[in-house]
C-alpha positions as CSV (number, residue, x, y, z in Angstrom):
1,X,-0.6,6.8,4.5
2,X,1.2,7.9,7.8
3,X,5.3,7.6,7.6
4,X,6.1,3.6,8.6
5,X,2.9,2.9,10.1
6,X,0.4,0.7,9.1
7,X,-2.9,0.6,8.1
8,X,-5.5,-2.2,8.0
9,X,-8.6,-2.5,6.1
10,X,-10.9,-5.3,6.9
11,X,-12.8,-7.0,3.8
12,X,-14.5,-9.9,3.3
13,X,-14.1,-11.9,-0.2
14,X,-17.3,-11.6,-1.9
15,X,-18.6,-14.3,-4.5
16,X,-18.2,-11.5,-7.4
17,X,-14.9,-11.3,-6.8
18,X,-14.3,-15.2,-7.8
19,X,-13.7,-16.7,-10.8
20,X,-14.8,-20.3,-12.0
21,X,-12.0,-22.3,-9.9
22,X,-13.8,-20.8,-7.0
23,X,-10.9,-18.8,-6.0
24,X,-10.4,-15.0,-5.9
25,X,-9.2,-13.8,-9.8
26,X,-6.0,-12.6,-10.1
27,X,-6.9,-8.8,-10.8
28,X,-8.9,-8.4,-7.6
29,X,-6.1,-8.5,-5.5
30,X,-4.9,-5.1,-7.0
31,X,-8.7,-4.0,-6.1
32,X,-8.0,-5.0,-2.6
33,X,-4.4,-3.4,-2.5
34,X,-6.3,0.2,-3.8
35,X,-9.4,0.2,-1.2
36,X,-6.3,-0.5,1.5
37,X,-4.5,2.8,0.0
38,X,-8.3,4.7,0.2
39,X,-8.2,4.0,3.3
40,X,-4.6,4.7,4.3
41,X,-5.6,8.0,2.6
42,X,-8.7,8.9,4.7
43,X,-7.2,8.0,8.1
44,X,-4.6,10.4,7.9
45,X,-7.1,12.9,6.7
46,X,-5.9,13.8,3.0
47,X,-8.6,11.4,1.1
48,X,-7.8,10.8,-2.9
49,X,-11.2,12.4,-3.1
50,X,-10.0,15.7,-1.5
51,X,-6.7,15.0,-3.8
52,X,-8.7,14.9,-7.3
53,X,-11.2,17.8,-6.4
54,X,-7.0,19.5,-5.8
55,X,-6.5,18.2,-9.3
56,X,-3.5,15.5,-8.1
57,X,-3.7,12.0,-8.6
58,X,-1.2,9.5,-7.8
59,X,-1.0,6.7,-10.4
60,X,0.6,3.5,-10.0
61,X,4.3,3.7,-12.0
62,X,5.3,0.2,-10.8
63,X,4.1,-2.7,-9.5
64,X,5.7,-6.2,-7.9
65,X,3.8,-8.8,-6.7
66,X,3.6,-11.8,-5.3
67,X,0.6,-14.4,-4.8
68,X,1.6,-16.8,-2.0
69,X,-2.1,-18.7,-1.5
70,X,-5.7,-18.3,-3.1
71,X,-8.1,-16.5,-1.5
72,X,-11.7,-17.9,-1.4
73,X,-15.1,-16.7,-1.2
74,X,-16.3,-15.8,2.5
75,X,-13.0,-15.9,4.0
76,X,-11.9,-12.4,6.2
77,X,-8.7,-10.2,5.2
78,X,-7.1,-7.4,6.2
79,X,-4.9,-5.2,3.8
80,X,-2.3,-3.9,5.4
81,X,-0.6,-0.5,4.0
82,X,2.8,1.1,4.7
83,X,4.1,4.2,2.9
84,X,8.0,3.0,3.3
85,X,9.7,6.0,0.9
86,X,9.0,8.9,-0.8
87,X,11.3,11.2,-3.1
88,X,9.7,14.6,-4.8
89,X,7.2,13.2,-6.6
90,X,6.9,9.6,-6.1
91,X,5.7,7.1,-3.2
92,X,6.7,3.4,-2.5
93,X,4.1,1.5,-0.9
94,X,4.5,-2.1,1.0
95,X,1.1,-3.9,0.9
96,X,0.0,-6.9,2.5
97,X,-3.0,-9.4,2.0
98,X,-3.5,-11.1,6.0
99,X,-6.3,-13.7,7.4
100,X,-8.1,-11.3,9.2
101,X,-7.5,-12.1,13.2
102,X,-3.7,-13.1,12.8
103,X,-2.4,-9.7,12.9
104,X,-1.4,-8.6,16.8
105,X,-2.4,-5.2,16.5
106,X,0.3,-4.7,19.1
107,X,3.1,-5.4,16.5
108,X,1.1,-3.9,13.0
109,X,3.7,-1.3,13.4
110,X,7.2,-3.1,14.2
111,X,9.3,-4.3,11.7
112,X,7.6,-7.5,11.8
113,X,5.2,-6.0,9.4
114,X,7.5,-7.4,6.8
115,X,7.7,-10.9,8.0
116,X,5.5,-13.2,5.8
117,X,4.0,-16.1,7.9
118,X,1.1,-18.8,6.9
119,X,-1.7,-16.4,6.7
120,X,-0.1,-14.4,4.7
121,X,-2.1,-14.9,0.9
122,X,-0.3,-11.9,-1.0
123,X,2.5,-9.4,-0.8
124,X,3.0,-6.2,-2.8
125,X,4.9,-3.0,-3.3
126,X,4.3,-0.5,-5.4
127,X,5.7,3.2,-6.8
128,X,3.1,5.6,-7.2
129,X,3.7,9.1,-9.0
130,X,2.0,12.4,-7.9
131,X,0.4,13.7,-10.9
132,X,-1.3,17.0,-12.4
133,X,-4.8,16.1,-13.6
134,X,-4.8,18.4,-16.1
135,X,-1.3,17.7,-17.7
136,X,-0.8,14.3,-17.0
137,X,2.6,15.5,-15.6
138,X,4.6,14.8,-12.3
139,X,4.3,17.1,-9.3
140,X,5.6,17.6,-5.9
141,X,4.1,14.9,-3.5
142,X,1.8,17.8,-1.8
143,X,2.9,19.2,1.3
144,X,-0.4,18.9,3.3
145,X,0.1,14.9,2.5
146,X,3.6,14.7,3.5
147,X,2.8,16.6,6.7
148,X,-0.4,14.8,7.4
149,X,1.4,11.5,6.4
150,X,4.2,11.8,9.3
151,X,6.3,12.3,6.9
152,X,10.5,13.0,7.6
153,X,12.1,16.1,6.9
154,X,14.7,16.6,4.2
155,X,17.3,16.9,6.4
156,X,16.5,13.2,7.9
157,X,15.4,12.1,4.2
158,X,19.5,13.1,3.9
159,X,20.9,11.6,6.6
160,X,18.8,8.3,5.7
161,X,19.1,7.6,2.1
162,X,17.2,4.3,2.2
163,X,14.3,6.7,2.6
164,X,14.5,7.9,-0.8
165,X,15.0,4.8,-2.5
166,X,11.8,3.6,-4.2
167,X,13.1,1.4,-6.8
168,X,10.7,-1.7,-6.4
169,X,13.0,-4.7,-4.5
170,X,12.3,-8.5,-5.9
171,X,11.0,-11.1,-3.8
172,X,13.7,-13.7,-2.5
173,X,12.8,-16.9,-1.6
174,X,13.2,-15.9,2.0
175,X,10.2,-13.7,1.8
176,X,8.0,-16.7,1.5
């Protein structure tokens, strides 16, 4: 996940992921959200793969989410990934669910990203923890991912607190 830039991940909802009202159930969105994070992961060249052989992982502390319109089978998505602020050890993540094709890749990366429109179907964010494997404990977020990721120095960390705050915020009515 590169520093307030976002990634997209194409997918296309498949009829497994359905459930008997012929919509997508509830739990697969948080599938989609975590191949959108793979992704985010392997385009910045720091995959979680590379990260668990390392013995890190980064596990989901917090979550907030909001459904905004059912997804159905067939119908073309994009997940859309921004790594917004970090502190030592801990990440927080905005996450989008798109119609695939109503995202100008011109503006992916302006603060429009956190504009919700019509084909917006779900929004998320989410505070992830670095973790040892073998301890289960918190760790520094590693340096290779904070440089890889585009990632501010501590100076500008300092002189921008908002950075460093990744207590989850809760959806108003005006993010709908």
């Amino acid at each position: 996940m590169r520093w307030n830039t976002t990634s997209s991940f194409a997918i296309e909802v498949q009829f497994e992921d359905i459930d008997g009202g012929g919509v997508v159930h509830h739990p697969n969105y948080l599938r989609y959200l975590e191949r959108g994070r793979c992704q985010a992961m392997r385009e910045i060249g720091v995959p979680f793969e590379k990260c668990l052989k390392d013995g890190i992982a980064f596990v989901v502390a917090e979550v907030n989410s909001k459904y905004l319109m059912p997804l159905q089978f067939g119908q073309r998505i994009c997940v859309l990934t921004r790594l917004v602020a970090m502190r030592k050890s801990s990440l927080k993540v905005f996450q989008k669910i798109v119609a695939a094709g109503s995202i100008d890749p011109e503006d992916i990366n302006s603060a429009d990203f956190f504009k919700l429109d019509k084909n917006t179907f779900f929004i998320s964010q989410l505070r992830l923890v670095a973790v040892e494997l073998a301890s289960g404990r918190p760790i520094s977020v590693p340096q290779d991912l904070r440089v890889a990721g585009n990632c501010p120095s501590e100076a500008e960390f300092v002189s921008n607190p908002a950075w460093t705050n990744v207590r989850l915020q809760g959806f108003t009515s005006d993010s709908q």
